[in-house]
ZADO-949904 format. One record per residue (C-alpha): residue in three letters; y, x, z. Coordinates in Angstrom, 1 decimal, always signed. Example, Ala and Ser with C-alpha at 12.3 -4.5 7.8 and 13.67 -1.06 7.14 Angstrom:
% residues 2
R   resn        Y        X        Z
R    ala     -4.5    +12.3     +7.8
R    ser     -1.1    +13.7     +7.1
END
This chain:
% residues 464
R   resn        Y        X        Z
R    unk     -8.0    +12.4     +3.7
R    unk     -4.8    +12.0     +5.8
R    unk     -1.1    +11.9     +3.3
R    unk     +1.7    +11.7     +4.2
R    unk     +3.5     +8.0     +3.7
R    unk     +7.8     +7.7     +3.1
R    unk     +8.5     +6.2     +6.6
R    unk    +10.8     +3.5     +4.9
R    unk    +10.7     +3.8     +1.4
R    unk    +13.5     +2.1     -0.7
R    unk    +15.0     +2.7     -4.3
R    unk    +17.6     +5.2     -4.1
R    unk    +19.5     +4.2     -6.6
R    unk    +21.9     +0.8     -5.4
R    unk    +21.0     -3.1     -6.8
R    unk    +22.4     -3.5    -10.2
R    unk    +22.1     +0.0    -11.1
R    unk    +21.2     +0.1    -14.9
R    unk    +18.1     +2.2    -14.2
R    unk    +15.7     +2.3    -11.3
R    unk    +15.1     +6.1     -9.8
R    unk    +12.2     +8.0    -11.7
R    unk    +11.3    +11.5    -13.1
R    unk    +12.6    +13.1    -16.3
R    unk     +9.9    +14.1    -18.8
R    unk    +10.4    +16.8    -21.6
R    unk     +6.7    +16.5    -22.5
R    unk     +6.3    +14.1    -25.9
R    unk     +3.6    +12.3    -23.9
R    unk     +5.7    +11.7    -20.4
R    unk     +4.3    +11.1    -17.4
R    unk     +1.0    +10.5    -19.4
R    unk     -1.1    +13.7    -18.5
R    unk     +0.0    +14.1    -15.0
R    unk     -1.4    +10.4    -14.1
R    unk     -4.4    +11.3    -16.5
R    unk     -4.5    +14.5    -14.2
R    unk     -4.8    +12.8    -10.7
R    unk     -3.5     +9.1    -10.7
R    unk     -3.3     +8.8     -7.2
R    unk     -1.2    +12.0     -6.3
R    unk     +1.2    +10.9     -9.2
R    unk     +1.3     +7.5     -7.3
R    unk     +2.0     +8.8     -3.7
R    unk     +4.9    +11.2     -5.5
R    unk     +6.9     +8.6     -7.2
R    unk     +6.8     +6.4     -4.2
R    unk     +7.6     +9.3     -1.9
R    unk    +10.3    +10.8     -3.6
R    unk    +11.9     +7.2     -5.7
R    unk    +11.2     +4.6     -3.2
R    unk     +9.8     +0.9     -4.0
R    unk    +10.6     +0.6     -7.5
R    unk     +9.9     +3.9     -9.8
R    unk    +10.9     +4.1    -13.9
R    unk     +9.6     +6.9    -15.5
R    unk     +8.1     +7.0    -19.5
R    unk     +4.5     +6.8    -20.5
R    unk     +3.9     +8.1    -24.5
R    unk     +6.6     +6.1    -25.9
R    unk     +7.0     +3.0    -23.9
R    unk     +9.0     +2.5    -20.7
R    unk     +6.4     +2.5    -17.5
R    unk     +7.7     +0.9    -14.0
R    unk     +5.8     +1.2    -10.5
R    unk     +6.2     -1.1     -7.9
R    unk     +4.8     -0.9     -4.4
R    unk     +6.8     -3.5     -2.5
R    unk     +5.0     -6.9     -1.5
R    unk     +7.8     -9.2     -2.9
R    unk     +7.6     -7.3     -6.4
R    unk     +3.5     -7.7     -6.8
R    unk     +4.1    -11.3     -5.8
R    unk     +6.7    -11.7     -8.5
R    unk     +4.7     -9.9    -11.1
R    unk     +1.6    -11.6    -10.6
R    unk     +2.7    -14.9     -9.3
R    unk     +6.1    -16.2     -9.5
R    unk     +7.0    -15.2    -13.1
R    unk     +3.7    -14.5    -14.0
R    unk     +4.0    -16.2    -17.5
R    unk     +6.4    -13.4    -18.8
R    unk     +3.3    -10.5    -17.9
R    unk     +0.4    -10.2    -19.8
R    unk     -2.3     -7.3    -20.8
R    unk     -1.3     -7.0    -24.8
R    unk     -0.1     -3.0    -23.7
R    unk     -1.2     -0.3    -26.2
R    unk     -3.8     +1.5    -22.9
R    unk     -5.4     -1.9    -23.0
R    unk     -6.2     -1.0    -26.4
R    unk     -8.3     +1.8    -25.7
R    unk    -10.7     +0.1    -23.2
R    unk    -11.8     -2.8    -25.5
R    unk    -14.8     -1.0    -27.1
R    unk    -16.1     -1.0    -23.2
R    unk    -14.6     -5.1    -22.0
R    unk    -14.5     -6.5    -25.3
R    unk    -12.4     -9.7    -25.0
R    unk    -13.7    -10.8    -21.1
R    unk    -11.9    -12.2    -18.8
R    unk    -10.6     -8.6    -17.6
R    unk     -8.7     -8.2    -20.6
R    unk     -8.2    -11.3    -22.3
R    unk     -4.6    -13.2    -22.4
R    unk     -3.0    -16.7    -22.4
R    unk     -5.2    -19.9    -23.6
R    unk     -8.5    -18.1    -24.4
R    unk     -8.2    -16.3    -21.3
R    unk     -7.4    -19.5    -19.8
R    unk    -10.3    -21.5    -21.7
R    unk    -12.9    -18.7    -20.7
R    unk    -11.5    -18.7    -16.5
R    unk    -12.2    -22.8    -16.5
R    unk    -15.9    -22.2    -18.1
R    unk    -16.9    -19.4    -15.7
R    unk    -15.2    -21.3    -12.3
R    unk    -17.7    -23.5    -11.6
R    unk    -20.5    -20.4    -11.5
R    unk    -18.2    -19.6     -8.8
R    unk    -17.8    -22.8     -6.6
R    unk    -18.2    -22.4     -3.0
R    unk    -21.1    -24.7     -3.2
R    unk    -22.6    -22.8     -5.6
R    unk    -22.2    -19.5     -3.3
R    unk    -23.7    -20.7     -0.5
R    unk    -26.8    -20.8     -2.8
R    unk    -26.7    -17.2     -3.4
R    unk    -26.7    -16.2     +0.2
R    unk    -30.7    -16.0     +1.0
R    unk    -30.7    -14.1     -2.6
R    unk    -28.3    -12.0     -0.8
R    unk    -30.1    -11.3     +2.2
R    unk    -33.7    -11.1     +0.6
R    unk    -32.2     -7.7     -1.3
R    unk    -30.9     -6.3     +1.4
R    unk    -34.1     -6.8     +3.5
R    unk    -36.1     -5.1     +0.9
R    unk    -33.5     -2.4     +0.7
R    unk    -34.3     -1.9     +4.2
R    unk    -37.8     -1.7     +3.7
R    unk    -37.8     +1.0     +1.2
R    unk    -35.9     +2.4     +4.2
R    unk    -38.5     +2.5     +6.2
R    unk    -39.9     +6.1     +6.9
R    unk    -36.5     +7.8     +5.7
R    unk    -35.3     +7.4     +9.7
R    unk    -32.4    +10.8     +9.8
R    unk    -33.5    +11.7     +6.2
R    unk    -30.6    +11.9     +3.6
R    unk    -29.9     +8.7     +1.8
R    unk    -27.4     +8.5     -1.2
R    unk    -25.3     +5.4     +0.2
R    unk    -23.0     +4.6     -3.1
R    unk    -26.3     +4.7     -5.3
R    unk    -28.4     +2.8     -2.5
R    unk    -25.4     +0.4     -2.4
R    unk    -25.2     +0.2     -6.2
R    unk    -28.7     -0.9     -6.5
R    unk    -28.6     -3.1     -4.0
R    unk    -25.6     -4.7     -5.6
R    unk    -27.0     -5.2     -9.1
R    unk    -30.1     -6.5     -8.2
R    unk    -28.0     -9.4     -6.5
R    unk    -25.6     -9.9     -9.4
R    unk    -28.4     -9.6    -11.7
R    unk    -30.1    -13.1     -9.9
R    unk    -27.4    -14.8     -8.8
R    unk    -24.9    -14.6    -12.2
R    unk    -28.0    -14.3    -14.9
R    unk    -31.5    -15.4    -12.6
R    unk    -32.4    -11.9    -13.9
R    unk    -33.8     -9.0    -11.8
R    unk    -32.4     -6.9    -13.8
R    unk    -33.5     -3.5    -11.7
R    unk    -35.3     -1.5    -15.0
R    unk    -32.4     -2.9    -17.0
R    unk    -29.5     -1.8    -14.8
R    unk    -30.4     +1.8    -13.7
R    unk    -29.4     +2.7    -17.1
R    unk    -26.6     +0.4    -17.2
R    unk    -25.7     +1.7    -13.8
R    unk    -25.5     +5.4    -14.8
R    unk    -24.0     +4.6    -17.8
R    unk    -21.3     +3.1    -16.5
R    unk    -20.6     +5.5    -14.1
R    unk    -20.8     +8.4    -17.0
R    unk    -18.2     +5.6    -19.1
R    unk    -15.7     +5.1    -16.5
R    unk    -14.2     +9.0    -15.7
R    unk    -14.2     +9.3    -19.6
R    unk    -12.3     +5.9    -20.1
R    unk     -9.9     +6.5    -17.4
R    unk     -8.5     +9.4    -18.5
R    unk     -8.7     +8.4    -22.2
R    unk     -6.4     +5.2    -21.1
R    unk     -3.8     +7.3    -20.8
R    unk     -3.8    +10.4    -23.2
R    unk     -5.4     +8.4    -26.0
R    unk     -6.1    +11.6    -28.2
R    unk     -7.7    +12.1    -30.8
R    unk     -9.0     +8.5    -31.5
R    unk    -12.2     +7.0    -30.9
R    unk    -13.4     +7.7    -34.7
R    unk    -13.1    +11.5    -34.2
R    unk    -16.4    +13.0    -33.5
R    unk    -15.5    +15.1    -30.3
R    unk    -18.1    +15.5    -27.7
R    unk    -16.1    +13.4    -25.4
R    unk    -16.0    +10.7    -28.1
R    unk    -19.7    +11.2    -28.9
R    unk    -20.7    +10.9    -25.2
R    unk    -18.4     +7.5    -25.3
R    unk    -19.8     +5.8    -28.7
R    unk    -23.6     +6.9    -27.0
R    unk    -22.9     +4.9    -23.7
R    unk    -21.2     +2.0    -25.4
R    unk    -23.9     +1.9    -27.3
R    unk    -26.6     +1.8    -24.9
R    unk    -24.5     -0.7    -22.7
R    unk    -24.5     -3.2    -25.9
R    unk    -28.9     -2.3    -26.2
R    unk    -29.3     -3.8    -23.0
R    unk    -26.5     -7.0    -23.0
R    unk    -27.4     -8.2    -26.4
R    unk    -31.1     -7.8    -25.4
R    unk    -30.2    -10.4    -22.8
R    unk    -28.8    -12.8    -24.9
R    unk    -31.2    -12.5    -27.5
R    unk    -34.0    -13.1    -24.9
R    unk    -32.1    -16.1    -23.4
R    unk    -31.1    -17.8    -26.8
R    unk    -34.8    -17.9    -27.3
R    unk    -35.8    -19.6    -24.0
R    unk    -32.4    -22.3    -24.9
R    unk    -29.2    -22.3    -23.2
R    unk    -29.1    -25.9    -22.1
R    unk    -27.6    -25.4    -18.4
R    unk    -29.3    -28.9    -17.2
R    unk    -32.5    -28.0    -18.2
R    unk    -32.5    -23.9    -17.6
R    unk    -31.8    -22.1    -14.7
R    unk    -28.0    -23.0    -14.4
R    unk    -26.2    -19.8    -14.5
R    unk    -23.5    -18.4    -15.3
R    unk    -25.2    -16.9    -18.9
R    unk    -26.7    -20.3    -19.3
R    unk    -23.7    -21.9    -19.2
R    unk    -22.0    -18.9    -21.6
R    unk    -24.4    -20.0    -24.4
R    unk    -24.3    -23.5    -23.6
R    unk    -20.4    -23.1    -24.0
R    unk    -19.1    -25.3    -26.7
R    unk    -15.1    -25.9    -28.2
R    unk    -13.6    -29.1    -27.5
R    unk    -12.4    -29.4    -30.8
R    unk    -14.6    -27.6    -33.3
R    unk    -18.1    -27.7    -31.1
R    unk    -18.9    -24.1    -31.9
R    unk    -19.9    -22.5    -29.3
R    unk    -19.6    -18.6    -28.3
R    unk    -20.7    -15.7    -31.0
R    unk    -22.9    -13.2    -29.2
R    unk    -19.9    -11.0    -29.2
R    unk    -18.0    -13.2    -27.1
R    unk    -20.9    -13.5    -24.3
R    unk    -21.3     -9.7    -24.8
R    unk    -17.9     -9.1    -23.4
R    unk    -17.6    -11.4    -20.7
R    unk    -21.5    -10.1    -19.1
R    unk    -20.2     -6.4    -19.2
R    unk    -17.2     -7.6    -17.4
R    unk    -18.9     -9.9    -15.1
R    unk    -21.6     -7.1    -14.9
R    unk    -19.3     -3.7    -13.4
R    unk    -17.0     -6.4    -11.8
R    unk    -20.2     -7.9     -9.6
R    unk    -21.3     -4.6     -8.6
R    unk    -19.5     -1.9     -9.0
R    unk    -16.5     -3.0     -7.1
R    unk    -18.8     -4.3     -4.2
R    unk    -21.2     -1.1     -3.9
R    unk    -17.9     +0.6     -3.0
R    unk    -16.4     -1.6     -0.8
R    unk    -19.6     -1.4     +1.4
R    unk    -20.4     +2.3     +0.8
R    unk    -16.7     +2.5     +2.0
R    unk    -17.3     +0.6     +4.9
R    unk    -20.4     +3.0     +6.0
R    unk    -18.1     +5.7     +5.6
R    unk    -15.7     +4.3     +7.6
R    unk    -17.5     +2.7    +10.9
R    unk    -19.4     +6.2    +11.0
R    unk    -15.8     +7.7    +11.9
R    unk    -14.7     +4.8    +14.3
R    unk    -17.5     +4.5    +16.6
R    unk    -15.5     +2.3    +18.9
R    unk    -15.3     -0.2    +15.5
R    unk    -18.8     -0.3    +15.3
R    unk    -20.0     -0.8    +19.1
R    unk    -17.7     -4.3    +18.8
R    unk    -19.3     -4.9    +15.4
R    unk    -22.8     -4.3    +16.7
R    unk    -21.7     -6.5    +19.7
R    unk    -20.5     -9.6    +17.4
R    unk    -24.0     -8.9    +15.3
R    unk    -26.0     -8.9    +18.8
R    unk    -24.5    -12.0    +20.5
R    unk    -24.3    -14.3    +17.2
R    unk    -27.9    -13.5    +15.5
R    unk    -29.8    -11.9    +18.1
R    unk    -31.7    -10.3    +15.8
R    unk    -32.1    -13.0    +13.0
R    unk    -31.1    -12.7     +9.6
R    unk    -27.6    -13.9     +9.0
R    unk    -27.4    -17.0     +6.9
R    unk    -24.3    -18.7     +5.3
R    unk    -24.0    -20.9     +7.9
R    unk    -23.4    -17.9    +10.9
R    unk    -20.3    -16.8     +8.8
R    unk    -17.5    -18.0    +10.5
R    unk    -19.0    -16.9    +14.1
R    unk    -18.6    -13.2    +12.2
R    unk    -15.2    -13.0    +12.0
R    unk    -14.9     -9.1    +13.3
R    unk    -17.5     -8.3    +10.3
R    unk    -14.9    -10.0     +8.4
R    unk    -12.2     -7.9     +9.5
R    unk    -13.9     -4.9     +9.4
R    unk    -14.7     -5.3     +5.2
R    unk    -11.0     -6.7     +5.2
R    unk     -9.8     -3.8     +6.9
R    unk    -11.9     -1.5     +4.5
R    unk    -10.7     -3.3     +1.3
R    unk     -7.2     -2.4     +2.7
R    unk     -7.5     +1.2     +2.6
R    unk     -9.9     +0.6     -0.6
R    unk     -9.2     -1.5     -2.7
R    unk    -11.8     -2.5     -5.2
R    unk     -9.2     -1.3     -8.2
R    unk     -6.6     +1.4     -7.4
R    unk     -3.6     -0.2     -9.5
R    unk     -3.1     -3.2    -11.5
R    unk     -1.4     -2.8    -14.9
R    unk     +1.0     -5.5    -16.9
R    unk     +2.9     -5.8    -19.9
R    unk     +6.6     -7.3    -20.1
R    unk     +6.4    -10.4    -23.2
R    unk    +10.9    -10.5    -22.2
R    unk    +13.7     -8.5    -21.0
R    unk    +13.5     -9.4    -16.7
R    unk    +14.8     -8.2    -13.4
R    unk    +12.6     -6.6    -10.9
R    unk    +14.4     -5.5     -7.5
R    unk    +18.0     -5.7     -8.8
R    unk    +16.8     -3.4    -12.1
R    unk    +16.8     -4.8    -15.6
R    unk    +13.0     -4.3    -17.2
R    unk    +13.0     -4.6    -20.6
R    unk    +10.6     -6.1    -23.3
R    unk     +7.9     -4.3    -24.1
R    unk     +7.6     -2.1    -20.7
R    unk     +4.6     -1.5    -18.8
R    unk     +4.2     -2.6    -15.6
R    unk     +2.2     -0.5    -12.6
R    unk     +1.4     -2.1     -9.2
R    unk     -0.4     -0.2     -6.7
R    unk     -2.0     -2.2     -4.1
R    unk     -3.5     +1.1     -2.7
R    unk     -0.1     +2.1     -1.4
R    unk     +1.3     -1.3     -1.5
R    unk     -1.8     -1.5     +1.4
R    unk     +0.1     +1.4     +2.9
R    unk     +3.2     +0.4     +2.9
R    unk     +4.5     +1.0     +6.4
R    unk     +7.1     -1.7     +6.5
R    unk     +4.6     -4.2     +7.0
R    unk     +1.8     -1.9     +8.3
R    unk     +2.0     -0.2    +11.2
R    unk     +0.1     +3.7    +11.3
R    unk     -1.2     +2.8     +8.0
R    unk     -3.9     +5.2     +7.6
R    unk     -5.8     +4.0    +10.5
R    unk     -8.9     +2.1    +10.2
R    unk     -8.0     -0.9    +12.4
R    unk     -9.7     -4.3    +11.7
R    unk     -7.9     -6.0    +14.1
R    unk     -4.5     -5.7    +12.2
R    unk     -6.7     -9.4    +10.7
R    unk     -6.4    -11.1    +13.8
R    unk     -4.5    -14.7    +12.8
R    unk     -2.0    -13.4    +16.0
R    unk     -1.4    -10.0    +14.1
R    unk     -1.7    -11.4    +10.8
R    unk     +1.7    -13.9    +11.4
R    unk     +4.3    -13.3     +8.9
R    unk     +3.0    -10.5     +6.9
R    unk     +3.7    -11.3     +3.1
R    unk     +1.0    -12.5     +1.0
R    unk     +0.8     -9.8     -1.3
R    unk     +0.9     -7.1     +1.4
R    unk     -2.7     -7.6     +1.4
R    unk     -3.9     -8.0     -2.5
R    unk     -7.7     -6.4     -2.7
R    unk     -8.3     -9.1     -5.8
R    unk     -4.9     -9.2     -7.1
R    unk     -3.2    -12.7     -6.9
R    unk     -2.0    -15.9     -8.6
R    unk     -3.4    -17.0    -11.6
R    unk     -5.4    -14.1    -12.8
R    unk     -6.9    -13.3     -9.0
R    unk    -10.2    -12.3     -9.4
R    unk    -12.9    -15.0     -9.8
R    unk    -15.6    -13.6     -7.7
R    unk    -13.3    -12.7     -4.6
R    unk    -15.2    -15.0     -2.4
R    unk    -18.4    -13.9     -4.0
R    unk    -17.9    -10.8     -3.3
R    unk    -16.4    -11.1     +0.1
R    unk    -19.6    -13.4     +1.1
R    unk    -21.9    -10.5     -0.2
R    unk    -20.6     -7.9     +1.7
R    unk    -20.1     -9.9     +5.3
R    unk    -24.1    -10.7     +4.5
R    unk    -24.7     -7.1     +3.5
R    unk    -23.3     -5.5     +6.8
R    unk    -24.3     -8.1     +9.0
R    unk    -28.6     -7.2     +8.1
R    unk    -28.1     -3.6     +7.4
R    unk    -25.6     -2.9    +10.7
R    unk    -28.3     -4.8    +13.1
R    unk    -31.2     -2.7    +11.7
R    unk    -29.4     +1.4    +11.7
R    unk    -26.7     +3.0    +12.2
R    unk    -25.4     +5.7     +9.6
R    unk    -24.1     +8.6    +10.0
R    unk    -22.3    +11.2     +7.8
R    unk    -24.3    +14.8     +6.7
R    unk    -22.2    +16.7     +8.4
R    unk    -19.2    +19.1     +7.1
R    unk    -19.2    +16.9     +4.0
R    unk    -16.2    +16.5     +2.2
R    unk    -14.8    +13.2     +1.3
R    unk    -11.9    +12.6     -0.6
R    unk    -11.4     +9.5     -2.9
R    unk    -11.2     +9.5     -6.2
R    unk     -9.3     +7.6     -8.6
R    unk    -10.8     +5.8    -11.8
R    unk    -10.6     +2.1    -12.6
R    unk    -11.9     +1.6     -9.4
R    unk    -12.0     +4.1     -6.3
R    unk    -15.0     +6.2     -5.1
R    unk    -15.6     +8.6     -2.9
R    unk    -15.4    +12.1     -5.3
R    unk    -18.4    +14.2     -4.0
R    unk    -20.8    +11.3     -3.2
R    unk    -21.5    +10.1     +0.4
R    unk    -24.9    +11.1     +1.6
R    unk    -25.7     +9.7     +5.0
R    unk    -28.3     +9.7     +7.5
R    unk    -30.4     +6.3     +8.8
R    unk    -31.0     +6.3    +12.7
R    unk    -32.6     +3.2    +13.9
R    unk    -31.2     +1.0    +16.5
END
């Protein structure tokens, strides 16, 4: 899994040049089929061989990447008004998100973000902990009697991670419902991905590909509308139901008009809500098994921390803060994995980004998967090193060197969710086994929406 990494990459091309460094294309479509190929080597390329700030042409529109800290905090933060998601590959993933939150854009993005926040107040998460714990224990149960068998760690952790998304977002055990949404979504996601960016031939044509598509889109909208439907009859006052976040999506209403939200509208924001709860979670911790079988050393201090602070007990909100090593070891994980490979914006007006004009109507790549790497600011980047979160290590390092949720405005609304999930997660799992990799299995990311490992990760369970 090792690559190499530009020991100081910069543009090499001086400020105030008309046109940052980038490939030449003679193909009609660009750079479009070799990122459709294999994003990530196309990625590592540019910034290897262009440096921080890469133009190259994607279909007919100009495309820049960026890897640098300062340019992801510009983009995303300081002149964040002029980015937005109206670019034509956003287009082609509405028949999966709809209008949610993921792809949604100025004041109804806005309206929908200040509905959903108070779902995810920090009161409200501490709530969701025993939930949190109470899966995992029964994870662990179904466990029992598997001791050195193989277990399928990214589906185990996927289950585990809709069951608690299910509860805590919609009071919903959802675990009939969302093995098919589950495998759906995982069939969906490779087709999307490389659809975003060769966008041929159109939804409407009737090739397998689109067939399989139209199939799982439509048995992704079975299950969500079935939801709704169910809920709508039971009322969708949040005082008097259960208070979640569906509860308060129906009980929504305009300030102006009073109407509240068509199904459509709930539709796309519980699919978002839905792949965003769980399916960038289940990888983070499937990641971090991966990851603490190979560093040994890592895991001894972990299980130390686990041993000293709960002494067997099951971890509670409350024994968060005395976990801060857990806490670096998931940081350090979403560092090398972040939960979405690359972040993608759309220029509303001509700008300057790293001494380069950028004009209207470009489209705007950030990688934090590299950004992560960037070895500037991180030192041996490809080691796994949760230390590097230390407050004494973490002095000075820019902001948005580290961006597993994005940043500013748009930063993802379940971030501390998620992060409080995972910490949980480790903490009962890691003071019950230790995993192991089957040996001589290969693992090698791969790149979709979101990154996961390409061949599976089947481990072992060996009790502690």
């Amino acid at each position: 899994m090792s690559q190499t990494i530009p020991t100081a990459p910069e543009t090499k091309r001086g400020v105030g040049s008309r046109k940052p460094p980038g490939p030449r294309s003679l193909s009609p479509l660009g750079s479009a089929p070799a990122i459709a190929r294999d994003t990530q080597r196309f990625a590592l390329e540019m910034w290897q061989h262009y440096g921080d700030v890469v133009r190259f042409r994607l279909l007919f529109w100009p495309a820049y990447a960026l890897y640098h800290p300062d340019h992801l905090k510009y983009v995303l933060q300081d002149n964040h008004r002029n980015y937005d998601k109206q670019f034509p590959m956003m287009k082609t993933v509405r028949p999966l998100f709809g209008n949610g939150l993921f792809t949604n854009d100025g004041a109804s993005w806005l309206h929908q973000r200040r509905l959903m926040q108070p779902s995810f107040h920090h009161k409200r998460l501490a709530g969701f902990a025993t939930l949190m714990t109470e899966a995992t224990l029964a994870m662990l149960e179904r466990w029992q009697g598997a001791d050195a068998q193989h277990v399928d760690i990214p589906l185990e952790m996927m289950r585990l991670t809709q069951r608690i998304v299910g509860l805590a977002l919609f009071n919903l055990d959802l675990s009939n419902e969302m093995d098919t949404v589950g495998r759906t979504f995982m069939m969906l996601l490779p087709l999307l991905s490389k659809y975003t960016f060769v966008p041929f031939p159109p939804l409407w044509f009737p090739t397998p590909r689109n067939r399989r598509l139209q199939a799982g889109l439509e048995t992704l909208n079975t299950v969500v509308y079935g939801l709704i439907t169910e809920r709508r009859k039971r009322g969708t006052d949040p005082g008097m139901e259960t208070g979640d976040l569906l509860a308060m999506l129906l009980a929504a209403r305009d300030e102006e008009t009073g109407e509240g939200m068509s199904d459509q509208q709930v539709r796309d924001e519980v699919i978002t809500l839905l792949l965003a709860g769980y399916e960038t979670t289940s990888l983070a911790l499937t990641w971090t098994w991966y990851l603490l079988s190979q560093h040994p050393e890592v895991e001894q201090r972990l299980h130390a921390e686990l041993e000293t602070v709960l002494s067997g007990q099951t971890p509670t909100v409350d024994h968060l803060n005395d976990l801060p090593y857990t806490r670096m070891v998931i940081q350090e994980t979403l560092r090398l994995y972040p939960p979405a490979f690359g972040l993608t914006r759309h220029t509303i007006a001509d700008d300057e980004i790293g001494g380069y004009p950028v004009p209207t109507h470009s489209i705007i790549f950030l990688t934090p998967y590299y950004t992560h790497r960037h070895p500037t600011f991180w030192e041996d980047p490809e080691r796994f090193d949760p230390e590097r979160f230390t407050p004494e290590r973490s002095v000075g390092r820019p902001r948005f060197a580290y961006a597993p949720f994005g940043g500013g405005p748009r930063q993802c609304i379940g971030n501390a969710f998620a992060m409080m999930e995972a910490q949980l997660v480790v903490a009962t799992v890691a003071q019950r086994y230790h995993l192991r990799m089957v040996p001589e299995h290969p693992v090698e990311p791969q790149v979709l929406f979101t990154v996961r490992p390409r061949y599976g990760l089947p481990m072992t369970l060996h009790p502690r």
